[in-house]
N, C-alpha and C positions, 0 to 999 in steps of 0.2 A: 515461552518467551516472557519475560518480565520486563516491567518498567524501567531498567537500565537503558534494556535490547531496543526498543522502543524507543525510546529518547535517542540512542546512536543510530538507527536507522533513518529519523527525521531529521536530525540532524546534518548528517552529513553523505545522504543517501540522496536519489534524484527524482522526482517525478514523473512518472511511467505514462500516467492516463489523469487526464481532468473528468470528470462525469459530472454535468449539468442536469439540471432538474427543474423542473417550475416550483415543483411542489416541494423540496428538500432543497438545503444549502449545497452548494457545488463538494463537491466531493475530491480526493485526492487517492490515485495511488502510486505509492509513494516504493524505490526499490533501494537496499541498503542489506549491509555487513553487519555480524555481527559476530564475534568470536568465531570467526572462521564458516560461518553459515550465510547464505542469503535468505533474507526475510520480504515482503511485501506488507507493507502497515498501509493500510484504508481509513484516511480521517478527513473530517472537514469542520468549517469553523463553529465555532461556541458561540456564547453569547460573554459580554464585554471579554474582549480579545484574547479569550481561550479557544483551544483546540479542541474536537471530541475524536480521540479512536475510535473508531467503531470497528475494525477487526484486525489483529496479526495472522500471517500463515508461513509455510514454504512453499513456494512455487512450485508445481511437479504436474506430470502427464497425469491425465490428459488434457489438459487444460492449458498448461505451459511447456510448448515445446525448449525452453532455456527461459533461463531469469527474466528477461527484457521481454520476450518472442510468445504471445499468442501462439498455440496451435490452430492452425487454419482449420483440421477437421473440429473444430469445438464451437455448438452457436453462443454469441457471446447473449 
């Protein structure tokens, strides 16, 4: 995936899971299209009012029973 895919994922894609942290900035992930693919992009905030990615993937067993959906057998 490349920085287009990226930018239309956050863009106009939705917030799955918040992850808070003491120790790291709150975290997002984030669930979105792209050219006919679902992608999940992981970012959280930067320093003066940028974003940092920190990972793209596709969603897939075992881990993700569907885009949105946790698999229950997977410890998170």
């Amino acid at each position: 995936m490349h920085s287009k895919g990226i930018e239309r994922v956050l863009t106009t894609g939705r917030v799955l899971e918040e992850c808070r942290n003491p120790k790291r900035p709150t975290s997002y992930l984030v669930y979105g299209e792209y050219c006919g693919t679902i992608f999940h992009v992981v970012c959280s905030k930067g320093t003066e009012h940028r974003m940092v990615v920190l990972f793209a993937y596709q969603p897939t067993l075992p881990v993700w029973a569907s885009p949105t959906r946790r698999n229950a057998f997977v410890a998170e």
